[in-house]
C-alpha atoms as a printed R data frame, in Angstrom:
    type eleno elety resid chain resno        x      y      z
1   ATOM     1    CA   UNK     A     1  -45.564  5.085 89.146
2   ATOM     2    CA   UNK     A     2  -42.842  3.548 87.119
3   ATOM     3    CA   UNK     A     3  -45.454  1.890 84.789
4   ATOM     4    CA   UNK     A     4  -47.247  4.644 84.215
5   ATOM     5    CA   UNK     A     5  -43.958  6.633 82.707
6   ATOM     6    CA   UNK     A     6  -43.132  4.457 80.096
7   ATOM     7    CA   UNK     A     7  -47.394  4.061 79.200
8   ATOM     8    CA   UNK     A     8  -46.988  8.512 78.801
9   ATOM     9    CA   UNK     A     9  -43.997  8.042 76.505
10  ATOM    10    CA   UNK     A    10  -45.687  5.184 74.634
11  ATOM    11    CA   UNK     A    11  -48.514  7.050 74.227
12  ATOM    12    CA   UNK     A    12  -46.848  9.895 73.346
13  ATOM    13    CA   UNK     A    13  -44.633  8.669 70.369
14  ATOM    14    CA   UNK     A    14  -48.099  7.185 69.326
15  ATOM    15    CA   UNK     A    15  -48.944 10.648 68.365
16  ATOM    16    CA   UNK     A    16  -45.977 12.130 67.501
17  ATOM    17    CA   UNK     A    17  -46.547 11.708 63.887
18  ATOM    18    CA   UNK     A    18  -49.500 11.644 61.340
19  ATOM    19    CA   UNK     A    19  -51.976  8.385 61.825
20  ATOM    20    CA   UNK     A    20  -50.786  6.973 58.646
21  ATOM    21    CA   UNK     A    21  -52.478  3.146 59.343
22  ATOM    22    CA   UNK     A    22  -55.534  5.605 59.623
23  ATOM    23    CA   UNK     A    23  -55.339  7.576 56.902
24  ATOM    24    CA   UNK     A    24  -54.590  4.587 55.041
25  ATOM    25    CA   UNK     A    25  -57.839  3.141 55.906
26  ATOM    26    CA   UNK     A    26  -59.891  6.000 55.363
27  ATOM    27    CA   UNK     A    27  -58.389  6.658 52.106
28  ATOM    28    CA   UNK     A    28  -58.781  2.856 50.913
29  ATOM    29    CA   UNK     A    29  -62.513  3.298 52.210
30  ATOM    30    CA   UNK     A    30  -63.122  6.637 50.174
31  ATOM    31    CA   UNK     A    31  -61.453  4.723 46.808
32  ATOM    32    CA   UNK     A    32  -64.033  1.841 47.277
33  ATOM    33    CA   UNK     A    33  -67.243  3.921 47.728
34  ATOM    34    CA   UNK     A    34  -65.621  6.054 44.655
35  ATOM    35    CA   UNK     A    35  -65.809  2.969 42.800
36  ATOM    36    CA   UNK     A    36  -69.257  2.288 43.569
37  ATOM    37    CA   UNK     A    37  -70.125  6.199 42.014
38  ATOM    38    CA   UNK     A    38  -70.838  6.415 45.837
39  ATOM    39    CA   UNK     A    39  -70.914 10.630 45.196
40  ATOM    40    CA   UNK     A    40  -74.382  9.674 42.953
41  ATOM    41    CA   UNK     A    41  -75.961  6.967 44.463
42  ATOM    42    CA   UNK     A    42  -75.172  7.862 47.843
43  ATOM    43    CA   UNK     A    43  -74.831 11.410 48.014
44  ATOM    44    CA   UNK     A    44  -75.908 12.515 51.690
45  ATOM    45    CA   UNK     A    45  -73.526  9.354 53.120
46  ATOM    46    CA   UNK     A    46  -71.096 10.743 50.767
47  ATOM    47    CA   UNK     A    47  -71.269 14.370 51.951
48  ATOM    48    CA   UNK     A    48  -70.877 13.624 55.636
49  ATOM    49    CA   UNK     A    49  -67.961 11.015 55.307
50  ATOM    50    CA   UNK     A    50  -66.115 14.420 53.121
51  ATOM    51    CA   UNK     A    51  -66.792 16.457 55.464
52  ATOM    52    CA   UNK     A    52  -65.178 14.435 58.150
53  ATOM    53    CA   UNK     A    53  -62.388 13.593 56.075
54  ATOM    54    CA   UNK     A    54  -61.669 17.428 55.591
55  ATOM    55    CA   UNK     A    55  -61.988 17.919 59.285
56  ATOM    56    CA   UNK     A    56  -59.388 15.207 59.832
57  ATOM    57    CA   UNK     A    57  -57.233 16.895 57.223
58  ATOM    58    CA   UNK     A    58  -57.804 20.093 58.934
59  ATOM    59    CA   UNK     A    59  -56.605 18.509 62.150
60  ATOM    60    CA   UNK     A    60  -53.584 16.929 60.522
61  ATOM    61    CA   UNK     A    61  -52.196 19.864 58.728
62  ATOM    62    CA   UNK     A    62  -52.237 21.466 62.617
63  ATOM    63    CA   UNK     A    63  -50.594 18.811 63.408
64  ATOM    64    CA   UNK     A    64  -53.750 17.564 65.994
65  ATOM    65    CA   UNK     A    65  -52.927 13.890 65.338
66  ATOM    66    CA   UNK     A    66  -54.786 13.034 68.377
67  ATOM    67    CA   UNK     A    67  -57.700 15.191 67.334
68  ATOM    68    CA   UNK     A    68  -57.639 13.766 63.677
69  ATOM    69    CA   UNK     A    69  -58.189 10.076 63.938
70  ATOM    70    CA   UNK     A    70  -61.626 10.029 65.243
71  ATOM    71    CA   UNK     A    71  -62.451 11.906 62.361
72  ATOM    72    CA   UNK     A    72  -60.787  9.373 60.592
73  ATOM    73    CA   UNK     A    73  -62.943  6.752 62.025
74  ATOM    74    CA   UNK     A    74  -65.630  8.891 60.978
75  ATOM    75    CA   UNK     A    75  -64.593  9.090 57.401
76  ATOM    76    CA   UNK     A    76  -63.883  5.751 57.077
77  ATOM    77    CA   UNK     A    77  -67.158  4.463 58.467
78  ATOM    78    CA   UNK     A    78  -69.114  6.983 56.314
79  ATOM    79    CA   UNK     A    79  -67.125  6.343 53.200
80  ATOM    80    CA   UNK     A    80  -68.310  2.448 53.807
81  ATOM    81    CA   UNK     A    81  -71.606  3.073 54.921
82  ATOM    82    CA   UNK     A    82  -71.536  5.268 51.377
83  ATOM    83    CA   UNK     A    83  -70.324  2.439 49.336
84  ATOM    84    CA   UNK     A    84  -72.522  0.090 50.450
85  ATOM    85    CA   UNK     A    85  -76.017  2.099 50.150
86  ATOM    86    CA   UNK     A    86  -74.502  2.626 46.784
87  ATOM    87    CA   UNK     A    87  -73.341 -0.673 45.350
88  ATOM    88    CA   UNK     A    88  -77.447 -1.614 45.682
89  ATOM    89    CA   UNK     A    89  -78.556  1.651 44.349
90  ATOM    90    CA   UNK     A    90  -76.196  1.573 41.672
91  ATOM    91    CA   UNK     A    91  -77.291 -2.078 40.678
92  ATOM    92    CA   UNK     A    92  -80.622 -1.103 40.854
93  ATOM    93    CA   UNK     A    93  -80.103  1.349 38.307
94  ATOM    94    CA   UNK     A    94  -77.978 -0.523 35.914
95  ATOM    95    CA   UNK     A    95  -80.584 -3.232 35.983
96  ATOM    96    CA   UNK     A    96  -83.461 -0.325 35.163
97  ATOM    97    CA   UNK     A    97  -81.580  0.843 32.468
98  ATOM    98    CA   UNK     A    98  -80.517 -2.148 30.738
99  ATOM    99    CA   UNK     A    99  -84.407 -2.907 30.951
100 ATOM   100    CA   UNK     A   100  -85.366  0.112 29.260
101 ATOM   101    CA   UNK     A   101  -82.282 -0.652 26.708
102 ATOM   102    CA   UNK     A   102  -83.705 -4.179 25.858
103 ATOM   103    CA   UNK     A   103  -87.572 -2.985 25.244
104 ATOM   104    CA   UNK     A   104  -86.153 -0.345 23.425
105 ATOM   105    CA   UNK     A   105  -84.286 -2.545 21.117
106 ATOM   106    CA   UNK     A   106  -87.696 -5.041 21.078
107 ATOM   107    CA   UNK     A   107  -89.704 -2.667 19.972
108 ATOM   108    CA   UNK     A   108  -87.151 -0.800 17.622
109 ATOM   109    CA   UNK     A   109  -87.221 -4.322 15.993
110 ATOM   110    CA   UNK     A   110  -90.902 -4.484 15.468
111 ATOM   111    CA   UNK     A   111  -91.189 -1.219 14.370
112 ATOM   112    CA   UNK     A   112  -88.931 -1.986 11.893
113 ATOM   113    CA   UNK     A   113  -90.768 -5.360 10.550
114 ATOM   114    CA   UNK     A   114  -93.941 -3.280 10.879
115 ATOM   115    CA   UNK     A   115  -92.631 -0.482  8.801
116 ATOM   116    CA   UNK     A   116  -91.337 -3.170  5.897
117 ATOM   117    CA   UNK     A   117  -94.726 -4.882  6.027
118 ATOM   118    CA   UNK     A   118  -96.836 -1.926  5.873
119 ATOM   119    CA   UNK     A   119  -97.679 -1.601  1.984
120 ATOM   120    CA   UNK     A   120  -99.543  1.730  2.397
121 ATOM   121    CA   UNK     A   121  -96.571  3.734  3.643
122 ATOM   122    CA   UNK     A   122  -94.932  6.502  0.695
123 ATOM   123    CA   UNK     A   123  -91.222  6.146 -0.046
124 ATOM   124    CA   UNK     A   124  -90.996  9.223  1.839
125 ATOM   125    CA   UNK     A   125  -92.652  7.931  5.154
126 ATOM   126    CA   UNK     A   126  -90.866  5.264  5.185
127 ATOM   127    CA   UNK     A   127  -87.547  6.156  5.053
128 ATOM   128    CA   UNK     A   128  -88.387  8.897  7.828
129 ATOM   129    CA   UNK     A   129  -89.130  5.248 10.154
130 ATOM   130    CA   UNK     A   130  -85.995  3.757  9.160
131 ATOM   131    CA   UNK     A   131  -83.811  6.838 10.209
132 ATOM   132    CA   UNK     A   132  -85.755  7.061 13.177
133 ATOM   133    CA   UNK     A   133  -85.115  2.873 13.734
134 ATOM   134    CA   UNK     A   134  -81.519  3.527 12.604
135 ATOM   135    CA   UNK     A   135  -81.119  6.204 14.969
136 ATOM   136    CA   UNK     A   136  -82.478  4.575 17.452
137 ATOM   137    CA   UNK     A   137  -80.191  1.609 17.582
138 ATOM   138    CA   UNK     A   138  -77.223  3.907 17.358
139 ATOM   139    CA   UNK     A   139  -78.405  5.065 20.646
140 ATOM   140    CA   UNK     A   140  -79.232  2.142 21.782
141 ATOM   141    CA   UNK     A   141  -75.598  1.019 21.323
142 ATOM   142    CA   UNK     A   142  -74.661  3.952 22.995
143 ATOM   143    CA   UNK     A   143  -75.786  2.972 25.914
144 ATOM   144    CA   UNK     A   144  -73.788 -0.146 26.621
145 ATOM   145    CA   UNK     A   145  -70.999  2.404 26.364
146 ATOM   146    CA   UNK     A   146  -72.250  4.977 28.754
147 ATOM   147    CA   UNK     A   147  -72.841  2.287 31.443
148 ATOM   148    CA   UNK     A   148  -69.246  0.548 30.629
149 ATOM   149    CA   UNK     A   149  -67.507  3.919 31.105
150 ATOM   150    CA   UNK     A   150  -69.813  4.893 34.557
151 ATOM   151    CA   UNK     A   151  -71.918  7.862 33.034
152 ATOM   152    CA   UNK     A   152  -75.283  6.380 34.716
153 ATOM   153    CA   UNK     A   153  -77.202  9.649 34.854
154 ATOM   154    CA   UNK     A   154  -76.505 10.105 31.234
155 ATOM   155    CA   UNK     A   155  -77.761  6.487 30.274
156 ATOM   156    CA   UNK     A   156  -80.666  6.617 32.431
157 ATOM   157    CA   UNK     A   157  -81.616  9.918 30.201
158 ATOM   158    CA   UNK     A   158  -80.682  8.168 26.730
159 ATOM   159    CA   UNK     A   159  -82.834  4.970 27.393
160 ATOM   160    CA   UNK     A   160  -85.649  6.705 28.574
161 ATOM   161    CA   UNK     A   161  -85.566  9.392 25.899
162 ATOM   162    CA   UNK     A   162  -84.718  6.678 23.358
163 ATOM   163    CA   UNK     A   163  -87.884  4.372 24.611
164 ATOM   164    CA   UNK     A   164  -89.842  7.475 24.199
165 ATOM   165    CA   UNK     A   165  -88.391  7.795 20.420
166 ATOM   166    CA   UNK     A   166  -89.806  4.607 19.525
167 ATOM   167    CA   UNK     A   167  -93.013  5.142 20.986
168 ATOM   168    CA   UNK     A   168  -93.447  7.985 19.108
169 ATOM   169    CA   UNK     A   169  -92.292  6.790 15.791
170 ATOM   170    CA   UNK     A   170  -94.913  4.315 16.919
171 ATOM   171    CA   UNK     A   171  -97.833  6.347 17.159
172 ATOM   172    CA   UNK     A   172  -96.184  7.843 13.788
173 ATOM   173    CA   UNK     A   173  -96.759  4.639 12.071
174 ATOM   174    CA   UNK     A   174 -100.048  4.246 13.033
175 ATOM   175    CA   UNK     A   175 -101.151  7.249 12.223
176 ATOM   176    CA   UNK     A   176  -99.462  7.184  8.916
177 ATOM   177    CA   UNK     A   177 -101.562  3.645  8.293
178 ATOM   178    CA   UNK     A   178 -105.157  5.309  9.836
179 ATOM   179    CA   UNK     A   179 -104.795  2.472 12.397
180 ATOM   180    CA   UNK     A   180 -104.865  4.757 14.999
């Protein structure tokens, strides 16, 4: 019976005071999968590590300590569960998008070199295609910055909108040249 005393008070001082080491964790796990734009990529993993994290909160501002750090857990696991789903999703994307980036710029390029060869084109015509082309690489351009600064919906949109651009300007070409 004398063992089991001191275990109580042990115990007990173990939860007299937030679960900081836990809270650490959870919080260090919730940075990470922010880093990985976990709230995108990984949305429903996302969702249920917050909501645990604001039950744990809950539980901590009642001062349920005990209560709190399963939730914790919880929050922590989901937050690296999160991260992870989205460090492949997020690489997947990148990797679509810097696709789409580099056939746009390809074919921006031989529009261009199509557009300077064609000898049937008016003044007029022509300097529509090179707006377009000049446009185009500003966008292009554009997107290198988007990715760099984590705005991956936004690229996505801009290289497929600006791949779409050049196909059209495209078709624009050849129509202008009855090649169609």
């Amino acid at each position: 019976m004398l063992f089991f005393v001191p275990f109580l008070a042990l115990l007990a001082a173990g939860c007299s005071g937030p679960p900081t080491s836990d809270i650490e964790r959870a919080q260090k796990a919730m940075d990470q999968a922010k880093a990985q734009a976990a709230e995108m990529f990984a949305s429903e993993e996302w969702n249920a590590a917050e909501t645990a994290w604001k039950e744990a909160q809950e539980r901590i501002d009642a001062k349920k300590y005990r209560e709190a750090i399963p939730k914790l857990l919880k929050a922590q696991q989901g937050y690296q569960k999160a991260r992870d789903i989205a460090q492949g999703r997020k690489d997947a994307a990148i990797t679509q998008i810097k696709g789409d980036q580099k056939a746009t710029e390809l074919r921006c390029n031989t529009l261009k070199e199509n557009v300077a060869a064609a000898k049937k084109l008016t003044a007029a015509r022509k300097k529509e295609l090179e707006d377009i082309s000049k446009g185009v690489d500003e966008k292009v351009a554009k997107i290198t910055s988007m990715l760099d600064q984590g705005n991956y919906n936004e690229a996505k949109i801009l290289a497929s909108n600006t791949l779409r651009e050049v196909y059209e300007a495209e078709v624009k070409l050849k129509g202008y040249l009855g090649t169609k």
